[in-house]
Structures are given as C-alpha cells and as structure tokens.
C-alpha positions as CSV (number, residue, x, y, z in Angstrom):
1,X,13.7,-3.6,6.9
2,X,11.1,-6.1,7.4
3,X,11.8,-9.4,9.4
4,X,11.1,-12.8,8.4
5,X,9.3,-15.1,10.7
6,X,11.6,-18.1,12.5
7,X,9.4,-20.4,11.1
8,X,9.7,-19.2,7.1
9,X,12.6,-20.8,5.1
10,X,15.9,-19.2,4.6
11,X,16.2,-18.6,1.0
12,X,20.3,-18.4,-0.6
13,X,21.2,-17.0,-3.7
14,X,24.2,-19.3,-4.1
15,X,22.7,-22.9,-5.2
16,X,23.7,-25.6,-6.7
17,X,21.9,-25.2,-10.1
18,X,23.7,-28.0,-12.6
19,X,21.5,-29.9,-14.2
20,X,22.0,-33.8,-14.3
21,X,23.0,-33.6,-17.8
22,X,25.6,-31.1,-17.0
23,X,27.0,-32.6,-14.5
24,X,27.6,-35.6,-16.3
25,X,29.8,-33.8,-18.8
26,X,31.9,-31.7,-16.4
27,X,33.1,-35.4,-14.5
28,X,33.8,-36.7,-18.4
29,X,35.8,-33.7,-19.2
30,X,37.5,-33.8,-15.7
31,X,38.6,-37.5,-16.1
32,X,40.4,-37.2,-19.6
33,X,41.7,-33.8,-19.3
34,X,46.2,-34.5,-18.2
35,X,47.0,-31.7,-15.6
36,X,47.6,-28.1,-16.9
37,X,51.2,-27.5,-16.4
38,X,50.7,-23.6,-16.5
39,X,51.2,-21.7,-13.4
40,X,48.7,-19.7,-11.6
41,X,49.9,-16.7,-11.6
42,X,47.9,-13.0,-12.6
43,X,50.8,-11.5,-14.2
44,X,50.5,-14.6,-16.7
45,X,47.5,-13.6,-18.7
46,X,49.5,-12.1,-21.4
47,X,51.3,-15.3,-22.1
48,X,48.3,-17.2,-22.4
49,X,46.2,-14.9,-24.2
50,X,44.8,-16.8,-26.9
51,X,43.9,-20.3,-24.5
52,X,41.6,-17.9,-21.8
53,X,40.3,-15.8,-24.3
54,X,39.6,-18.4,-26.8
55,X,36.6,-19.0,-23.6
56,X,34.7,-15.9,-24.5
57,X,35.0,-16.1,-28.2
58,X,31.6,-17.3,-28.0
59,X,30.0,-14.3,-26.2
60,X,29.6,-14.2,-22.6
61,X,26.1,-16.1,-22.8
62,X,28.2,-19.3,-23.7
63,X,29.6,-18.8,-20.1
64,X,25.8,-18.7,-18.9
65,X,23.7,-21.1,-17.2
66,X,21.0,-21.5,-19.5
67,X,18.3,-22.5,-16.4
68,X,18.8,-19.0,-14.1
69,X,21.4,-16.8,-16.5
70,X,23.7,-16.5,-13.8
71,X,26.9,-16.0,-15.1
72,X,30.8,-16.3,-13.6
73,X,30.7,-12.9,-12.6
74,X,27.4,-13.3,-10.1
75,X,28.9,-16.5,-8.5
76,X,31.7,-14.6,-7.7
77,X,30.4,-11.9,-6.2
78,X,27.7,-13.9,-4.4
79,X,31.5,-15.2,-2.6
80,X,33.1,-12.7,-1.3
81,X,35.2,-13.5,1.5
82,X,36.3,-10.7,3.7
83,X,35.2,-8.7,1.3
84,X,37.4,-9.7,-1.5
85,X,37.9,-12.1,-4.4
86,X,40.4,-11.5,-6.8
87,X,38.8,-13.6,-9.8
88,X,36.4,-10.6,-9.8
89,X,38.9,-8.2,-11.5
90,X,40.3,-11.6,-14.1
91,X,37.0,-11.9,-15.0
92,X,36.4,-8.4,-15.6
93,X,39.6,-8.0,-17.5
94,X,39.2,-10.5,-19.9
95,X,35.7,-9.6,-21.0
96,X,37.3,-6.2,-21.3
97,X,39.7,-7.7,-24.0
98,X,37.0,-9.6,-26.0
99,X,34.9,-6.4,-26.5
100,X,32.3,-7.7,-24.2
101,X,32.4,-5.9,-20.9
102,X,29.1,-4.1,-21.2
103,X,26.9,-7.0,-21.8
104,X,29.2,-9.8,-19.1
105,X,28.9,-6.6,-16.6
106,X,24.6,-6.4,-17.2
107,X,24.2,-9.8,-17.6
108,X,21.0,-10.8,-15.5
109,X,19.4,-13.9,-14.1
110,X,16.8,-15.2,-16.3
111,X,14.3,-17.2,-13.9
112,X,11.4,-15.8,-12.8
113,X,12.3,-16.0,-9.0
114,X,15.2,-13.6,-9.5
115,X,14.9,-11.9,-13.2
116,X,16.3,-8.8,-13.5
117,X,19.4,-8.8,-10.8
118,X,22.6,-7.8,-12.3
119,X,26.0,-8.0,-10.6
120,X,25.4,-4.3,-9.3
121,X,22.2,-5.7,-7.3
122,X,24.7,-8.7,-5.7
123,X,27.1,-6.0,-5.2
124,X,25.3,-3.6,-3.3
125,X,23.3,-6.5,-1.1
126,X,27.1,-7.8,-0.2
127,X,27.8,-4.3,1.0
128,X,31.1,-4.1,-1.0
129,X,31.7,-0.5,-2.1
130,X,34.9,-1.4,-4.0
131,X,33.0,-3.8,-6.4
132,X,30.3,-1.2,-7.0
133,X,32.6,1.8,-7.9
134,X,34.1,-1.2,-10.3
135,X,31.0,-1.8,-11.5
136,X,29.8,1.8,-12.5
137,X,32.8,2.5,-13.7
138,X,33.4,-0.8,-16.3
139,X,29.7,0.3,-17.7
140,X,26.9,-1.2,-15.3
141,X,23.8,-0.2,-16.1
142,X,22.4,2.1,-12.8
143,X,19.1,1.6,-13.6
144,X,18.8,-2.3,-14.0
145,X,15.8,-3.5,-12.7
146,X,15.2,-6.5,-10.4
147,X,11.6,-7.6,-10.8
148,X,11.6,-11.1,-10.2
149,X,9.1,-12.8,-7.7
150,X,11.6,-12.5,-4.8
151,X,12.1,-8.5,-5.0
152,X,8.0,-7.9,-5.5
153,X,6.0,-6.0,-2.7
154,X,3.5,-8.3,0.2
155,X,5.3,-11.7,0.3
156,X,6.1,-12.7,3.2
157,X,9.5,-14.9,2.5
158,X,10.5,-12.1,-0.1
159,X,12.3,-8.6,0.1
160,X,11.1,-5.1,-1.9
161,X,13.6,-2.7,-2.5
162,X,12.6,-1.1,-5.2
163,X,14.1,-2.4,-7.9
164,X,16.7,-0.2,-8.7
165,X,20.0,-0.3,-7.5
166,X,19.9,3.4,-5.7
167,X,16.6,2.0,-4.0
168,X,18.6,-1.1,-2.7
169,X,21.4,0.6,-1.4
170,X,18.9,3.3,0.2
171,X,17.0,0.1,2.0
172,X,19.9,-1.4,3.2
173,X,21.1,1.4,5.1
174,X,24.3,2.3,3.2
175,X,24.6,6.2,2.6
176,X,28.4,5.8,1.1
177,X,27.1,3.5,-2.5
178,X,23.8,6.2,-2.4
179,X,26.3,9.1,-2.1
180,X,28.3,7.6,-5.6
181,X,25.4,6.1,-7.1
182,X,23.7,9.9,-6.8
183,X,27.1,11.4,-8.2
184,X,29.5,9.8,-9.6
185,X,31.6,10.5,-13.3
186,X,30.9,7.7,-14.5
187,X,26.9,7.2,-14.9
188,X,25.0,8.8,-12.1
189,X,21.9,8.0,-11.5
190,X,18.1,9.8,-12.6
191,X,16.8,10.0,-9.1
192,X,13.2,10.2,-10.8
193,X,13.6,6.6,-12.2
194,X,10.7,4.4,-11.1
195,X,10.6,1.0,-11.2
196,X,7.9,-1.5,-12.4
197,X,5.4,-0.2,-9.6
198,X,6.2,3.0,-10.4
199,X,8.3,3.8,-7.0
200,X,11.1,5.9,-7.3
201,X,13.3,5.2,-4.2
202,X,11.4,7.7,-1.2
203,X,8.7,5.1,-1.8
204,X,10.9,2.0,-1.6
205,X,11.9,3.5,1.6
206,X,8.3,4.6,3.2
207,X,7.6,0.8,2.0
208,X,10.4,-1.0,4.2
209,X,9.1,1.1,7.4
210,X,8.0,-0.8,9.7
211,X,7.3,1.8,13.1
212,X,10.0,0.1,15.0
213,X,11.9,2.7,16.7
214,X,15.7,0.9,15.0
215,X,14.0,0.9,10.9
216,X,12.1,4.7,11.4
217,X,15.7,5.8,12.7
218,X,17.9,4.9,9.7
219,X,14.7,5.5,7.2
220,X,13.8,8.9,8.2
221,X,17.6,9.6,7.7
222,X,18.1,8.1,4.7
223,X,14.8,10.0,3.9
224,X,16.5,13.3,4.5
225,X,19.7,12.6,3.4
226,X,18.3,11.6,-0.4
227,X,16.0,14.9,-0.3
228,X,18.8,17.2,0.3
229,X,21.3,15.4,-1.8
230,X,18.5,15.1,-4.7
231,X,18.0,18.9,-4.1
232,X,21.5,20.1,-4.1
233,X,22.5,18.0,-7.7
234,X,18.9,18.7,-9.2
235,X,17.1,21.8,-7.6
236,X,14.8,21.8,-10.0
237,X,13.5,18.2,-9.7
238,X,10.5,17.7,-7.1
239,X,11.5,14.2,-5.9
240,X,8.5,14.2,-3.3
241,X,5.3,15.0,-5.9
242,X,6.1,12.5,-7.9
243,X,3.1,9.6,-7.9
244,X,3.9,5.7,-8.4
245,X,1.1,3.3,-10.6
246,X,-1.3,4.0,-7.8
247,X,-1.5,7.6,-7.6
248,X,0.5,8.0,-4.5
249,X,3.2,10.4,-3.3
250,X,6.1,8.9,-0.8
251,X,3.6,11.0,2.1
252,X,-0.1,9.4,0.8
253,X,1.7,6.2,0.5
254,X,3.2,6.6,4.5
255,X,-0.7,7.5,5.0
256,X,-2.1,4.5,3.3
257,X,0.3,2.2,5.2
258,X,-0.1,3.3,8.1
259,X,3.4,4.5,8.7
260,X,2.9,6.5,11.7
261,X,6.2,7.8,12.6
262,X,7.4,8.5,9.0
263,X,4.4,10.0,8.1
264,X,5.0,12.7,11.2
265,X,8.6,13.1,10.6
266,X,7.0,14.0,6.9
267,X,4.5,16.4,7.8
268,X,6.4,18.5,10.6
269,X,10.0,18.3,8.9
270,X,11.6,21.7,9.5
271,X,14.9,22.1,8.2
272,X,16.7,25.6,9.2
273,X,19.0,25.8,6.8
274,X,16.5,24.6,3.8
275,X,13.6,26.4,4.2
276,X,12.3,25.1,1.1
277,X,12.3,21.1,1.7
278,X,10.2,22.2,5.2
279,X,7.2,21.0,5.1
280,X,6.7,23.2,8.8
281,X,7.7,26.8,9.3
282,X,7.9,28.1,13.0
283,X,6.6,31.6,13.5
284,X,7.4,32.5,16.6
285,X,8.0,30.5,20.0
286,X,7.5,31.8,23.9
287,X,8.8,29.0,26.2
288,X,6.3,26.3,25.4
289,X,4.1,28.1,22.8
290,X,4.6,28.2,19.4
291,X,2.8,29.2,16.1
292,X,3.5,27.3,13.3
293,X,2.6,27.3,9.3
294,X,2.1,23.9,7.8
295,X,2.3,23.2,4.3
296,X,-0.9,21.6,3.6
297,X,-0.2,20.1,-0.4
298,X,-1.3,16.7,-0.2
299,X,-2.5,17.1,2.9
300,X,-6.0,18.9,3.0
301,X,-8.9,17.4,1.0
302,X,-8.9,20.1,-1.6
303,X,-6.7,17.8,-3.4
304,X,-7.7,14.3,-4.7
305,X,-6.6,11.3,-3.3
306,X,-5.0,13.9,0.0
307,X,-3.5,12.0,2.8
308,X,-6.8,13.4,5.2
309,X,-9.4,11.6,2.4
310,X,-7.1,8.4,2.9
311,X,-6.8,8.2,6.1
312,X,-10.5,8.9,6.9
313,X,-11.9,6.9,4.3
314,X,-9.1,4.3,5.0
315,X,-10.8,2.2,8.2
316,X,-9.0,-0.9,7.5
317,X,-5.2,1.3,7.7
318,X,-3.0,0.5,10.7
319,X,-2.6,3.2,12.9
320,X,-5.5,5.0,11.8
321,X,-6.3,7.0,14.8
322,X,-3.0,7.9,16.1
323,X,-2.4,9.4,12.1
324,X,-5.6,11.4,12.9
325,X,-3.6,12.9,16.3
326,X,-0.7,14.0,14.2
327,X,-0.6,18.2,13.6
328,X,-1.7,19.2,11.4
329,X,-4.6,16.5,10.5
330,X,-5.9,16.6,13.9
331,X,-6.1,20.5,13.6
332,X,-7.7,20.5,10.3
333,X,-10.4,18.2,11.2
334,X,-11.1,20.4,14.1
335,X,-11.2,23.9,11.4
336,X,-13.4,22.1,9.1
337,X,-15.9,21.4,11.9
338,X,-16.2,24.4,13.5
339,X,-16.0,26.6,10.0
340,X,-18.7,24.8,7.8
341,X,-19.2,20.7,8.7
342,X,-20.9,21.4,12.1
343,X,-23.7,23.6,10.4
344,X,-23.9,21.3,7.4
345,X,-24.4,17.9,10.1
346,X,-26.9,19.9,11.8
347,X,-28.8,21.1,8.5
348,X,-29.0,17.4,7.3
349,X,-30.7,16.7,10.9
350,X,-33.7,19.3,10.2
351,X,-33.9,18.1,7.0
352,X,-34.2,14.1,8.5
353,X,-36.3,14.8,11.0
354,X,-38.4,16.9,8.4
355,X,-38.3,13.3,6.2
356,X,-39.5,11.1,8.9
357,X,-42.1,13.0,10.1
358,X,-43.1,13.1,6.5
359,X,-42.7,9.2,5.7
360,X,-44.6,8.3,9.0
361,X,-47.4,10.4,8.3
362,X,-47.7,8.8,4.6
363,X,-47.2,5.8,5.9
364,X,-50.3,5.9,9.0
365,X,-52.5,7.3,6.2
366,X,-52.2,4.8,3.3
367,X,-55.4,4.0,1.7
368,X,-55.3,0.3,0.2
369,X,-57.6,-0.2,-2.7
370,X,-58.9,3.2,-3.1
371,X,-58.2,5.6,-6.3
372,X,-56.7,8.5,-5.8
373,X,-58.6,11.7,-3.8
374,X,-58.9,14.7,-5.8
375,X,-58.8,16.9,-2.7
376,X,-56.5,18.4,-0.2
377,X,-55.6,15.2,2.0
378,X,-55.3,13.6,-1.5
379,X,-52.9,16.0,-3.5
380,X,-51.1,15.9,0.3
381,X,-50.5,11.9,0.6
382,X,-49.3,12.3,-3.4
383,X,-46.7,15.2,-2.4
384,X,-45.6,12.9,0.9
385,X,-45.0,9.6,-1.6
386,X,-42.8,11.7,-3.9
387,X,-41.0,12.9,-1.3
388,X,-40.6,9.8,0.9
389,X,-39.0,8.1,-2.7
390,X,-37.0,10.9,-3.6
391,X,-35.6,10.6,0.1
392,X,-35.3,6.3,-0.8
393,X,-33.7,7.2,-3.9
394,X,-31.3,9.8,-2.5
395,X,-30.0,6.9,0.2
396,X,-29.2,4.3,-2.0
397,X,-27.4,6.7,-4.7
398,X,-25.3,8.0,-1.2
399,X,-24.9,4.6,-0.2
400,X,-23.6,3.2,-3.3
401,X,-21.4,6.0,-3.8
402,X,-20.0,5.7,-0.5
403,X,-19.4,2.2,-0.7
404,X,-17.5,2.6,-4.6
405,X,-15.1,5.1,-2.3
406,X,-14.4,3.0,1.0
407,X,-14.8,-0.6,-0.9
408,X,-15.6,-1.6,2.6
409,X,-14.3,-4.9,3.2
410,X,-16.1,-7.0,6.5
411,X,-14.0,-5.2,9.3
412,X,-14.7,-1.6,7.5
413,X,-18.1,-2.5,7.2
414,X,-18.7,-2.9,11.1
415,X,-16.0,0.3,11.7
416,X,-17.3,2.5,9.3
417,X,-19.7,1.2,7.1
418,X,-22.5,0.8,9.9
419,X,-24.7,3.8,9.7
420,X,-24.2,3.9,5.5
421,X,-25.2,0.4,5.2
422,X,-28.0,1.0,7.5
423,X,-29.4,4.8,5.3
424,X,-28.8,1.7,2.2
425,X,-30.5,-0.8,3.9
426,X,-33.5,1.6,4.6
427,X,-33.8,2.7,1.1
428,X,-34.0,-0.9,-0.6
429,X,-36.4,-1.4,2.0
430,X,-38.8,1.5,0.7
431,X,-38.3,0.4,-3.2
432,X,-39.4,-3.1,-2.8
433,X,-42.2,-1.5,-0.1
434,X,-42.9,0.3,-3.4
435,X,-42.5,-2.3,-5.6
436,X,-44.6,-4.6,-4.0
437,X,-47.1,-1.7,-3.3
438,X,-47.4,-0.9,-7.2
439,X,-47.8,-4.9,-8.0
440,X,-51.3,-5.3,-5.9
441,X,-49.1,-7.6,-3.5
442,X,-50.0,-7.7,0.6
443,X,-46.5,-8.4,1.4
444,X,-45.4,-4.8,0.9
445,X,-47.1,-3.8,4.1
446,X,-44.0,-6.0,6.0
447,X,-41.9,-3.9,4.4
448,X,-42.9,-0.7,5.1
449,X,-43.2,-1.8,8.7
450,X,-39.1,-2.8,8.6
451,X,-38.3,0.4,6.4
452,X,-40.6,2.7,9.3
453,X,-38.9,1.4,12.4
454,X,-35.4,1.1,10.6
455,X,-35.7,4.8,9.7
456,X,-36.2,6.0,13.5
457,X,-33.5,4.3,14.5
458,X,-31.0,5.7,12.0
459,X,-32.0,8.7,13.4
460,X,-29.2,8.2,16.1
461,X,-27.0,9.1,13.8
462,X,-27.3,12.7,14.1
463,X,-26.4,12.1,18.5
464,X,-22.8,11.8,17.1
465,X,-22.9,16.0,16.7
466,X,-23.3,16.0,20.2
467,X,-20.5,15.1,22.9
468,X,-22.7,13.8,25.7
469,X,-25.1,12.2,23.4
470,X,-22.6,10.7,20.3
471,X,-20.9,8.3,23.2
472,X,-23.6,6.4,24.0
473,X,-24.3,6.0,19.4
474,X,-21.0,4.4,19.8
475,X,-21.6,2.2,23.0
476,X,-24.8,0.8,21.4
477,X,-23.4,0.2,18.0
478,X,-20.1,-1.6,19.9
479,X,-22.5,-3.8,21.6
480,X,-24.5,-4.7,18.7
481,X,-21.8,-5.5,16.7
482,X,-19.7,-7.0,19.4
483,X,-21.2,-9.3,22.2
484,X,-24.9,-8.9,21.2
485,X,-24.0,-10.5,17.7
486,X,-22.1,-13.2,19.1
487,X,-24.8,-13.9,21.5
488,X,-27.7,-13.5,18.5
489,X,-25.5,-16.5,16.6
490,X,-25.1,-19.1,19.7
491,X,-29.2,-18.5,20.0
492,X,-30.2,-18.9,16.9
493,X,-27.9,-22.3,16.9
494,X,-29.5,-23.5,19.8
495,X,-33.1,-22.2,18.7
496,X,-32.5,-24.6,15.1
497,X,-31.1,-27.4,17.2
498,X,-34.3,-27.5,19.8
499,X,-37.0,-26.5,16.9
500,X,-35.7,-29.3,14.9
501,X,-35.8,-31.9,17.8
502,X,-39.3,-30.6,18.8
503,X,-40.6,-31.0,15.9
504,X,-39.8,-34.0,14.8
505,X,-41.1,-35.2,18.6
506,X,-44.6,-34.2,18.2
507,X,-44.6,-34.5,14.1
508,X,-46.9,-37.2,13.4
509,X,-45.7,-40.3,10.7
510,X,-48.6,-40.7,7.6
C-alpha cells in the first residue's frame, strides 16, 4: 500500500458534520425533553416496539444526513471499539422490522469526497470479519462501488482500492473477508466485476505495488491466492486477459507502471500443481542449467499493446531497463535481433548511405536560374530531386508516426526521441529548402546547407549496430544533451548580456 508523506494531512472519516442549523435544534429538543424513564436494556425492544420503530417509519433516509448521506449505521461502524459495538446489531434489527434492511444496509455517502462507500466498504477498512459476514448476509450489496474523489487513482493524500469491496479487502491484506466475499451462500461475488476504471481486482492490486520488498510480499500472494481461488470456483473464467478502460491486462499494466518485481513474479510464475495458471514451464534441469518454455501472450509484439511494445516504447516508465533484464523480454529482444532486426538495421544503412550520397551530389550540382537540361546530367539531377524528396517525405511521415506512438514528453524526447526528432528535423529542413527553392527565394540555399550537414550527422545512427562503435553514439549524444547544453545556455546568457552592453557603448545618440 502506498505511504502518505509526513508532511500531507491526515484525513478521518468520522467528522463532525452538523450543520449550524441542526445543531441548534438537537440543544432545543434536549432542553425540553423530561428524562426517559425506560431502561436500557436489549431484551426491551419488544416492549417498546411502536416508540423505536415509530423512528424509521419515515424510511431510513429520514435517519440520513442530508450534507454526506452518512447514516446511523456508518457512524457506528466507523466506532468500533475492540472490535465491537453492540448498537450495530439494534440497528440492524430494527430496520429489519420496518421492511427496510436492504436499502439502511446499502445506504451510501452522498458527497463527492466519499460517494459510493457503503457500510461493507467501512467494514472491510475496520478489519472486522464479524460485521462483514453480517453484512452479506442481511443483503449488502458485494458489488457497491466507491468512486468518490478520495478512492480515485494518482492523488497523493487519497487511497485506490478499486472500488469494490473484494478489491479493498484484497489491498488491505486480508485473505479471510476475500476467501467469504469469493464464496459465500449468501451473495458471492463476480470476480470479473470492474469498477469505474474498468479494474477488476488483479489490477487494483498491481496498482497498490509499490517494489518495496514488505507490499510485493503480501501482493504477489494475494495475487496468487485470488488466481487459484478464482480458478477453482470459476475454471472457465480467464481472470488475467481481461482489459480495464485503457486496454490493459493486470501484466501490461505491471509493465506500464513500472512494477518490476510483480511483473517478474508474473512472467516466470510456475506453479506445479496447476500447470495451467503457469505462465513458465521447466523442461529439464542439470545442476544449474535449465530449459524453460515461456508463455509469451501479451508478451511478444505480435500482439497489440504487448508488454515488449510498452516497455520499449515507454521511456518515461520507471524501471524501464531492469524490465528489459527480466526472462523472457531480455531473451526475446536478443531472438528478434539475431533472426531478422540485425539484417533489416543494416539494409536501412545501405539504403542511407545510398540517399546521402544521392542528396549531396544533387545538392553540389544545383543550377540556379537555368531551365531544365534535356540530356543525361539533366534527366540525372531530375531523378536525384525526386529521390532526395521522396527520402524528405518518407522522414517526416516516420517521424510523425513515431511521435503519435511514444507521445514523447521533454525527458522521452532527450531518451528516446533524439535520433527521430533529428530524421524529422532533417526532413522539414529539405521541404522549406524546397519550398523556398520553388518560390525564386535566395534564402533556400541556408537551408539546404543546415539539411546537408544535419543529414551526415544522422548518419551516426546506424554506429549503434555496432558494439565498439554504438558506445561512443551514446557518449556524444549524453554530452550534448547533458553538460554541453547546459554550458550552450550560460553562453548564450552571457553572450546577450555583453552584446547588449557593447552595443549600446559604441551606439551612437541621433
């Protein structure tokens, strides 16, 4: 479960939530009502049937506060003490004998800090698996819902569960209420139920993880333990395939969080007893060798929106690199390289190099102000331009494309984004060269100087294909982006500062 930061304020359910007006009327009523002479005593009820029940003649919403809807029953479970508290059960008994049990049971708060908690959700949080076998059984409703602010996903001072009762008692680390909730005769619950973000309760889970060795303990048990329970009530139900609003399984999600140890325990689970929930198959072992079969669905990129394709694509996910180290990713990527991506990479070289030998010759022979030749060198400098802008056009289509997929933000953009932006960069550079070129305009010659020199140097790409050469790609594009751009913005602030005071020394007053 995540933890709250020292300095964020402690948020309690219990509050004082009377308005002025309401108060007012309580110390009226208090001062001219004499002293009830009846005893307080349980076994009384019966003599004083019509007086208590005469309370919840009006419905249990007349028993509501209007401001929140939290009703009797909430506040009383939101006391507990030890445990216990016997109004609980009175309460329970007389809405049981005005025909309104179902709705006082799955009465929820109204507000929009807490909407949708029901006295199953206070229940569970308090830990009390007496007053939740109470619950289920007087006609709770298992699936209730708690959306309000409080219970929704990235804020900070707030706490997702997932909604749904099973989710919360999954989250909060108590297999006993999962176990009854999951099979009970009452109303078990539909394991598949999803809540508002679509998460069914493997994803609440892979949500609270936070890599800490204490949370990944109790989740990845709690992970196991709702898989094999899920599997022995429903065999038929594939609790792990199913996708929340986002398109994600409980493993792409792990992947797209950045859930390292989860996401391992995910993709090397071997159980030997359920063959079918392993996601890892062992053939053989000799000492410390072993060959193993990995099941690969949602895994490899042959399926959309895999866990590789996020990761990869993913360059501002935490973790990243050590999710990329995990078998079988780190095994794949390997496979794919040596099978077909390492003669693709080098293809694209030869084709380049091919390109910029191409561009560069177009560009030494341009012939300003002259028609076209109707000869050899001619119908050659007309086959170069088509090429050289089919080459242009081919970049900023690639670059476009790649950047609708990462949606780099500024950190991706220096990670990941820094050759792509560059191939983009060099192609807007050769349209407005062209542009320019087709207008009659001088300036386009600038261009094509920027859009020449920027396409050599994007040929150090292709080094990356090679270990002794793809190092030093990465050392130079480090340095650029790291102390040489810091430096490049403290000397162009001293270069305006100086320019600006020189300037106006030697500038000359009308």
């Amino acid at each position: 479960m995540s933890k709250s930061k020292d300095s964020s304020p402690t948020f309690f359910l219990e509050t004082d939530d009377l308005t002025e007006e309401e108060r007012a009327k309580a110390k009226q009523v208090k001062k001219g009502t004499s002293k009830d002479k009846r005893p307080m005593d349980s076994n009384y009820l019966d003599e004083i049937d019509e007086p208590v029940l005469h309370l919840f003649e009006q419905k249990y919403s007349k028993n509501t506060n209007i401001s929140n809807g939290k009703t009797a029953l909430l506040k009383a479970l939101l006391n507990l003490k030890e445990g216990e508290n016997d109004t609980i059960e009175h309460l329970l008994e007389i809405a049981e004998k005005t025909g309104d049990l179902k709705d006082f049971v799955n009465a929820a708060y109204t507000d929009s800090y807490y909407k949708g908690q029901t006295a199953l959700h206070v229940a569970i949080e308090q830990r009390s698996a007496n007053f939740v076998q109470m619950l289920v059984k007087k006609g709770a409703d298992v699936h209730a819902k708690a959306c309000g602010k409080f219970f929704q996903p990235n804020q900070e001072t707030c706490f997702y569960f997932g909604e749904l009762p099973l989710s919360l008692a999954a989250c909060t680390n108590q297999p006993d209420i999962v176990d009854f909730l999951m099979n009970n005769p009452y109303q078990a619950v539909d394991v598949r139920e999803r809540d508002s973000h679509g998460n069914t309760v493997l994803h609440a889970l892979v949500s609270i993880a936070d890599n800490s060795p204490e949370n990944t303990e109790f989740v990845i048990a709690m992970y196991d333990h709702i898989l094999f329970k899920a599997d022995q009530l429903h065999p038929k139900i594939k609790l792990e395939e199913i996708e929340n609003n986002e398109g994600f399984t409980p493993l792409t999600l792990a992947a797209k969080t950045g859930k390292v140890v989860l996401l391992k325990h995910i993709v090397q689970r071997e159980f030997k007893g359920c063959k079918h929930l392993s996601r890892k198959m062992t053939e053989w072992a000799y000492g410390p060798v072993c060959s193993s079969l990995y099941d690969l669905a949602s895994l490899d990129t042959y399926e959309k929106n895999s866990a590789l394709e996020i990761i990869v694509y993913g360059s501002e996910i935490p973790n990243r690199l050590e999710m990329l180290n995990i078998e079988p990713f780190n095994r794949l990527i390997e496979e794919k390289w040596e099978r077909f991506a390492q003669r693709m990479f080098w293809f694209n070289f030869i084709v380049y190099v091919i390109y910029l030998l191409i561009f560069t010759a177009v560009a030494f022979h341009r012939e300003e102000g002259k028609d076209f030749s109707n000869n050899q060198v001619g119908y050659l400098l007309l086959t170069g331009h088509i090429i050289t802008t089919i080459g242009a056009l081919y970049f900023l289509i690639r670059g476009l494309r790649d950047m609708l997929r990462k949606r780099p933000g500024f950190q991706s953009l220096l990670i990941d984004g820094y050759t792509d932006q560059l191939f983009f960069l060099q192609a807007v550079l050769f349209l407005v060269c062209a542009l320019l070129y087709f207008f009659g305009q001088d300036e386009y010659v600038a261009c094509l100087v920027l859009c020449l020199a920027l396409s050599w140097v994007n040929l150090l790409y292709f080094s990356r294909g090679s270990k002794n050469m793809g190092i030093y790609n990465v050392m130079i594009q480090k340095m650029v982006l790291g102390e040489i751009r810091r430096f490049l913005v403290v000397y162009m602030v001293f270069l305006i500062g100086f320019s600006a005071g020189i300037f106006a020394y030697i500038h000359e007053c009308p």
